[in-house]
N, C-alpha and C positions, 0 to 999 in steps of 0.2 A: 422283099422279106429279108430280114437280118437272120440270120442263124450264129450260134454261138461258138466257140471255137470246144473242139478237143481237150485240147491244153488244158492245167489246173489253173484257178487263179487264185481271188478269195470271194468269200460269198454271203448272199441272203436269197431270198425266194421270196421276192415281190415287187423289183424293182431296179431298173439303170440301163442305163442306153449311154453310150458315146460320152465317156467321165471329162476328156480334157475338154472338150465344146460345150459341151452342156452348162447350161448355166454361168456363163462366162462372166466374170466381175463382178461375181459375189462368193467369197469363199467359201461362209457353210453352207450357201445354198449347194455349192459345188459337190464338195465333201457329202451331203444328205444325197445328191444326186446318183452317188456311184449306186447306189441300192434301191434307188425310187425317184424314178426319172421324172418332171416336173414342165421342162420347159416346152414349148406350143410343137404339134407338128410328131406327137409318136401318136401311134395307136396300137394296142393291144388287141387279138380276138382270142377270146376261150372257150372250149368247149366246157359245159356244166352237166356231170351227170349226177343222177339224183337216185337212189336206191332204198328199200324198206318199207314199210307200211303198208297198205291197202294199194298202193299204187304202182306195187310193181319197180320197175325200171323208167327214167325220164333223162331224155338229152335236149339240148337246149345250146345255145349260142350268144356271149354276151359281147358286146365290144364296149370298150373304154379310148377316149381320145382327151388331149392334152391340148386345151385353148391358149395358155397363153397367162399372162397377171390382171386380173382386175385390182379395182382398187375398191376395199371394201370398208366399213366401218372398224379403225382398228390397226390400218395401214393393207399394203398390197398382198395379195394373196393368189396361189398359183390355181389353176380352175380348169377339172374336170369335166366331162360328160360320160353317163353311160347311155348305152343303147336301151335300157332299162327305162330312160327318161328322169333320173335324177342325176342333177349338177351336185358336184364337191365343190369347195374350196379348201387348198392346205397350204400353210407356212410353216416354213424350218427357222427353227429355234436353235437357241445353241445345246440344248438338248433333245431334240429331233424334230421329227414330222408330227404334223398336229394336223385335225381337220378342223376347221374355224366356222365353216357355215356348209349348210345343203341345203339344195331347193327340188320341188318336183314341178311336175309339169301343169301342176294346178294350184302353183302358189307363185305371185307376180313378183317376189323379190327373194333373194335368200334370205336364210334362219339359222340365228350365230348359234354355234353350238356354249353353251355354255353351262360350265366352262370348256375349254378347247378341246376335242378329244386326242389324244395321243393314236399316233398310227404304226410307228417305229421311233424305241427311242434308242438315243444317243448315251455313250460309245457302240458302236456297232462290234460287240465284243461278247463272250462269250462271260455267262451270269449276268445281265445286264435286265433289270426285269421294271415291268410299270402294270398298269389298272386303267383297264377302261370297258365300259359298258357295252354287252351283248344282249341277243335273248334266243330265246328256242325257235331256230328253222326250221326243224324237221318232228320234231316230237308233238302230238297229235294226240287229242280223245279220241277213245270208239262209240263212244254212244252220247256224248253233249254237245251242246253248239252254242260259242261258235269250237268246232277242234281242235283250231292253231291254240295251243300254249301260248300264243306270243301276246297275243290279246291280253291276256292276261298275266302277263309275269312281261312285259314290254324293258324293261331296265335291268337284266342282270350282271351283279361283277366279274369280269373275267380276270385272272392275272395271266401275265402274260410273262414270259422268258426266252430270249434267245442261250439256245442249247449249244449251237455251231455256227461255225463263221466261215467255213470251207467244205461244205457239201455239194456234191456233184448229182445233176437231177436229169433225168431225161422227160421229154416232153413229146407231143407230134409237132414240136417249133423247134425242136434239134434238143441237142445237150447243152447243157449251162450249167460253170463251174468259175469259180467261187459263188458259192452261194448261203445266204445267211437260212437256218433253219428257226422257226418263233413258233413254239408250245401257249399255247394259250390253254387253261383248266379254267372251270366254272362247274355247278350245280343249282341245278333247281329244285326247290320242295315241292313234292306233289302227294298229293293219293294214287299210292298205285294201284291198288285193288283190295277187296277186305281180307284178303288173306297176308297180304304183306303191309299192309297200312300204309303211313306217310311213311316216304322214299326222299334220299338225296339223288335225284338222275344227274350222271355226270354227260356233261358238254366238254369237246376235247377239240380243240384246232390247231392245225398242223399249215406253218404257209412258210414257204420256201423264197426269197428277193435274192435275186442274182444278179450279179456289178454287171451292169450293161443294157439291163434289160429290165428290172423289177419285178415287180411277182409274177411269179411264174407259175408254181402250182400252190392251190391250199385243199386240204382234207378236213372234213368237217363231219365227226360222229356225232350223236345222240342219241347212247343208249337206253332202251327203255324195256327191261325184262317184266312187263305187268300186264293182267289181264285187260285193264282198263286204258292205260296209253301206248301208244305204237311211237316208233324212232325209228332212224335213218341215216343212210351215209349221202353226203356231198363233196363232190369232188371237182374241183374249177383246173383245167389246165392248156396250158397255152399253146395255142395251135399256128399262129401268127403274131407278128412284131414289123415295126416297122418305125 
């Protein structure tokens, strides 16, 4: 297991491992690397706790592993797993990380994302902001089905910003500093209830990619103050590295 040094350095909260070896003999691959390690051969494990709604408290355990480049429709592309059972693939652009296709474990080939989604963009700097599509994890009917929101509202826009470029994070995988912090805002229209009518719920995520290591923590709320939908906090953070 890798642990992260004391020291300050510079940062993100999602990503990088070993900057001078990493990705050797491609520059922006390189450079995209200090923040969101790519190349075959790391793995993440994180603890996911889930809080709010009808369900109480939920923990859980995810791991993500680093295959290696396939070559996909489009040119090569660096290729994920999680223990979830859905494959990534992402390519660094000269302005950032993009995800270009995913597949699960009941589709025989991958599915380009189109257009590419953005994952981290480039300059990893402080105001640096892009758009790309979420939807509601946690927010919930009490009395229709099916209850996931996501069913139904499947595509909403997030913006996203990085705020810091040198935050210091502690984890149960040690401390990790320099670390990029990225605000992501969204809202959803719903009915709240007839007493409040239709609501914008705000969607709020909070993810942390640290040079060396990659993300490392993200915070995920979904407020929902109505009698009719319940909301939640998610919390992802990194227990293991390697």
């Amino acid at each position: 297991m890798r642990r992260a040094s004391m020291a300050p350095v510079t940062a993100v909260l999602t990503a990088a491992v070993m900057t001078a070896t990493l990705l050797a003999g491609c520059g922006q691959d390189q450079a995209a690397g200090d923040w969101f390690p790519l190349a075959a051969g790391h793995r993440w494990t994180y603890r996911v706790t889930t809080t709010g709604g009808d369900e109480g408290e939920t923990r859980e355990t995810q791991v993500m592993k680093t295959l290696g480049r396939d070559d996909l429709v489009g040119g090569a592309a660096w290729h994920r797993r999680s223990s979830s059972g859905v494959d990534y693939w992402l390519r660094v652009e000269a302005d950032g990380i993009y995800r270009v296709a995913s597949k699960n474990d009941l589709q025989a080939d991958p599915v380009p994302d189109q257009p590419p989604r953005p994952v981290l963009k480039a300059p990893y700097a402080v105001g640096t902001q892009w758009q790309s599509n979420t939807t509601a994890y946690l927010l919930m009917r009490r009395n229709e089905f099916p209850r996931e929101i996501r069913y139904t509202h499947p595509s909403i826009p997030m913006s996203y910003r990085i705020e810091a470029v040198d935050d210091r994070i502690e984890t149960p995988a040690g401390a990790y500093a320099p670390c990029l912090r990225v605000r992501g805002t969204a809202a959803v229209h719903l009915y709240a209830d007839p007493a409040t009518g239709w609501s914008d719920l705000p969607l709020v995520t909070l993810e942390w990619y640290c040079r060396g290591v990659g993300l490392a923590r993200i915070e995920r709320t979904e407020t929902a103050h109505s009698g009719f939908v319940t909301g939640g906090k998610r919390t992802l953070e990194l227990v293991d590295f390697d």
